[in-house]
Structures are given as structure tokens and as C-alpha cells.
C-alpha positions in Angstrom: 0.1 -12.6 -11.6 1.5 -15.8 -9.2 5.2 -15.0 -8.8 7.9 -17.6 -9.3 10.7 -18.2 -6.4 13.1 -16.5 -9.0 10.9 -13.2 -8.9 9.9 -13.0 -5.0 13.6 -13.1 -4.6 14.4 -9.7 -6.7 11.2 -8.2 -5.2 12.7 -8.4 -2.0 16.2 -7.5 -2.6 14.6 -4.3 -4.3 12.2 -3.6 -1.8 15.0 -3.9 0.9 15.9 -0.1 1.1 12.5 0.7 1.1 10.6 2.1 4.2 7.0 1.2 5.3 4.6 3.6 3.4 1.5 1.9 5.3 0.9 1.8 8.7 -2.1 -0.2 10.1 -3.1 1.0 13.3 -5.3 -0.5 16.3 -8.1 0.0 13.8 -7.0 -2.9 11.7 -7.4 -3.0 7.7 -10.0 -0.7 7.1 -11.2 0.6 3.7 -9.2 3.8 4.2 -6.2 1.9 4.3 -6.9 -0.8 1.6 -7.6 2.6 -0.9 -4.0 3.5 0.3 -2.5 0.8 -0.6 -4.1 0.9 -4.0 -3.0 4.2 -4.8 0.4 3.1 -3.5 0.9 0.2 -5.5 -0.5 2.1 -8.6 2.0 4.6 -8.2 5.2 2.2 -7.3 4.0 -1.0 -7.7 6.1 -2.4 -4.5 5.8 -0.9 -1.5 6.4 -1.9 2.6 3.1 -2.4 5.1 3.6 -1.7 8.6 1.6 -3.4 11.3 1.8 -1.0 14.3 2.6 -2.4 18.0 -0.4 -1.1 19.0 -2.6 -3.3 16.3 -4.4 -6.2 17.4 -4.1 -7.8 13.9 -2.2 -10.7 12.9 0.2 -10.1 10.2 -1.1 -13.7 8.0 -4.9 -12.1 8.7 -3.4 -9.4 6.8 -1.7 -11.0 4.1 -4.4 -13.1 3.5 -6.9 -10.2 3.4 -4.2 -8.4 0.8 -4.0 -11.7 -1.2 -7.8 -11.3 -1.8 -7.5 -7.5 -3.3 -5.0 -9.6 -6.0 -2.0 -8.0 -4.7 1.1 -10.1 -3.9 2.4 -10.5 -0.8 6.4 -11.2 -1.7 8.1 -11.6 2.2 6.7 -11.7 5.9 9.4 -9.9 8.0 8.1 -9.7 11.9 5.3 -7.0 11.6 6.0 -5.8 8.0 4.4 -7.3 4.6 6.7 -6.7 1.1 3.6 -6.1 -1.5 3.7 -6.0 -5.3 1.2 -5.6 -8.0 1.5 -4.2 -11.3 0.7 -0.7 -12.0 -2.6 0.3 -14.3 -0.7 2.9 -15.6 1.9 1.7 -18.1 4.4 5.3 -17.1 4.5 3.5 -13.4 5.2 0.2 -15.0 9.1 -0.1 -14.5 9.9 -2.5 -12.1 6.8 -5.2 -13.6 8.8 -5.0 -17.0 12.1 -6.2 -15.6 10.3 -8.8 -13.2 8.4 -10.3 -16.1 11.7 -10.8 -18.1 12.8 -13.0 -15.0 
């Protein structure tokens, strides 16, 4: 689902209380972690990533890399990713129903 200007903005005033559910380690984005985030975004559909100090990975690497599972990235802040995707499960679908009426 590409996400209009009008949409990314509510995402990230929602997802502003929010804290970082995913942490990505020195050991990069590994399967464990993109299964995670899967289950995560399934279950909430928007959710913070954390890129650790420790973590030699580049935060665009990243985004790009969760760009190609067809999540979306919504906002960059320093070393944490905003990501959104629409739950399988229509009971988790609460948040994609008022962003689609954007």
C-alpha cells in the first residue's frame, strides 16, 4: 500500500508515544529479527525499530531492506525506523481502517 503525504503524517503523530519494540543488534537484520517484525506488525500494524549503538548497520540499508518485505517505512528519526503494514488479521485491523479513510 504506497502512503500518501496526508497518511505518513498521522502514522507518525500516532506512532509518536510509541517505544521501540525491535532492537537490531551488532548482528544486523537477521531472519530472527525480520520474523519479529512480522509478528509485530501483524499484531499492531505500526510499530518503532531500534538500531542499537553497537550495530554496524546503516539505518537507509535497513529501511531499504524493510521496503523489500512490503512493509512501509513512515519516518527516519536518528537510529529509529517508524514502520506500518496492514494486519492479515482483520480483529488487528484498527489503525489501517482509519488511515485508509484519509
Amino acid at each position: 500500500m504506497e502512503l500518501t503525504g496526508k497518511q505518513k503524517r498521522y502514522l507518525r503523530a500516532e506512532a509518536h508515544h510509541l517505544t521501540p519494540i525491535v532492537q537490531i543488534g551488532k548482528g544486523g537484520l537477521t531472519n530472527e529479527i525480520k520474523t519479529s517484525i512480522r509478528k509485530a506488525l501483524d499484531a499492531r500494524e505500526l510499530i518503532k525499530v531500534a538500531i542499537l549503538q553497537n550495530s554496524d548497520a546503516d539505518i537507509n540499508d535497513v529501511a531499504e531492506e524493510i521496503e523489500e518485505m512490503s512493509f512501509d517505512v513512515v519516518q527516519k528519526i536518528g537510529r529509529i525506523l517508524v514502520v506500518f503494514k496492514v494486519a492479515e488479521k482483520r480483529e488487528n485491523r484498527k489503525l489501517s481502517l482509519k488511515v485508509k479513510d484519509l
